[in-house]
N, C-alpha and C positions, 0 to 999 in steps of 0.2 A: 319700296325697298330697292337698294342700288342694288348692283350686280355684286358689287364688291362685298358688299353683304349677304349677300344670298351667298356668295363663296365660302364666306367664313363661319357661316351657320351649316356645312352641309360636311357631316362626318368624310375623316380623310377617308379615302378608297384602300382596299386592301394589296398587300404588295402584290404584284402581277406572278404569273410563274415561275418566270424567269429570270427575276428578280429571286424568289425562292428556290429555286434551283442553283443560281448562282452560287446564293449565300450558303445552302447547302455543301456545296461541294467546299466553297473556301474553307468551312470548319470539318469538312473531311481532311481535305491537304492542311489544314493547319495541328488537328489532333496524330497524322502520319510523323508529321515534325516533333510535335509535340512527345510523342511514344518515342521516334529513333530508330521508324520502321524501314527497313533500305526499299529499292524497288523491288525487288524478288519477292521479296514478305510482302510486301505490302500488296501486289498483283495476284499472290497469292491470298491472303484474306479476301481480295475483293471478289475473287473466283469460289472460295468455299462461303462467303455468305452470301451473295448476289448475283453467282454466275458469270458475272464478265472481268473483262481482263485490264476495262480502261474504267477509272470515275466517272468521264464522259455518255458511256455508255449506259447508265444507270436510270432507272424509272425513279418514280418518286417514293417505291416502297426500296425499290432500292437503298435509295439514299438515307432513307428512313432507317431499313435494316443494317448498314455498315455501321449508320451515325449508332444506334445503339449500341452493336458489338464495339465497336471504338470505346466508348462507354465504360463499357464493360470492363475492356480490358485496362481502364485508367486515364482515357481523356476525360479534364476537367475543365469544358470551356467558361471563360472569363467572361464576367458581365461586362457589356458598354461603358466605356468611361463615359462618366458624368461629366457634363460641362461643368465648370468653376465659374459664377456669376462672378462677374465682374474683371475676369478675368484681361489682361493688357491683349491688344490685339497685336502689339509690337515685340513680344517676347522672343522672338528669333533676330532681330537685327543686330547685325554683330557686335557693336559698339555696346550694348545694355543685356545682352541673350545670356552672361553667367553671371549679372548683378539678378538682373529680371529672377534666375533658377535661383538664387538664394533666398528671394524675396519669396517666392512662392512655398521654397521649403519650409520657410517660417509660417508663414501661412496656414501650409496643413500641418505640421508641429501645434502651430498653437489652438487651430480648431478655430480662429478669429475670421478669417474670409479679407475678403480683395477691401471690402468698403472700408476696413480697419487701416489696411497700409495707403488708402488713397487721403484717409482721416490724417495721417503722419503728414504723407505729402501734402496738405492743404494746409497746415500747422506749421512745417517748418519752410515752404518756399509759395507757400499761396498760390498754387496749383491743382486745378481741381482733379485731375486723376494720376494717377502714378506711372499714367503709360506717358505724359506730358516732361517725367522730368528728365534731364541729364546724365549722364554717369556720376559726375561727380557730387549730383546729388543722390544718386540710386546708393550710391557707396555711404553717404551720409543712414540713409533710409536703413539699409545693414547693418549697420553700427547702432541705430537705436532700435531695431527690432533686437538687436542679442543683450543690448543692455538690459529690453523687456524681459527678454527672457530668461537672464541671471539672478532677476530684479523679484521673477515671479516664479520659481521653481517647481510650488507643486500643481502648477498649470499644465496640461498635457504636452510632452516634448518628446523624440523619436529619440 
């Protein structure tokens, strides 16, 4: 067996602490945000549930005990966005970046996914993926995804 095989058969290793702790604290300072706690309040709670006066300072029951109280009091952290299969790797270059956002709104509007609008783009310019075409053809691509969509009303749409 290669090595490279042996790699890929051998469960990923668990995050490190610091790694956890990191991420810890970032959805500390992000549920602080999240709440509209200033620094006074918020140095405060850190002090009446975990004794200390900085995030940094904090154990890992620490972290553990604010991240609940935070909880408590109405932080709702957000799951990981999902990648989108198929998704353009070119979506922010400026010339295609608010054709590219229209297309994708359509996208999740219609619950259809990337293979659907690269199927269009293979159709009308014989190219195989949608990150391949022009503006002036992404603007084409826009025009027939709303024609779909007028075309097909009680298909799910935002």
């Amino acid at each position: 067996m290669s090595t490279a095989a042996a790699r890929r058969q051998q469960p990923r290793p668990a995050a490190r602490p610091a790694q956890q702790r990191s991420s810890a604290l970032a959805q500390i300072h992000i549920a602080k945000k999240q709440l509209g706690l200033d620094d006074d309040t918020y140095r405060a709670m850190l002090w009446g549930v975990a004794r200390v006066r900085s995030s940094k300072d904090l154990d890992h029951a620490g972290r553990t005990a604010v991240l609940e109280h935070l909880k408590k009091c109405g932080f709702k952290s957000a799951p990981p966005k999902k990648p989108t299969p198929g998704r353009p790797h070119n979506m922010a270059v400026p010339d295609r970046a608010d054709l590219l956002a229209k297309i994708e709104a359509h996208v999740l509007e219609s619950e259809r996914g990337w293979a659907y609008v690269d199927g269009i783009a293979r159709q009308m310019f014989g190219l195989a993926k949608v990150a391949f075409c022009q503006p002036h053809q992404l603007h084409a691509i826009v025009a027939a995804l709303e024609i779909d969509r007028r075309r097909h009303p009680g298909r799910p749409h935002a």
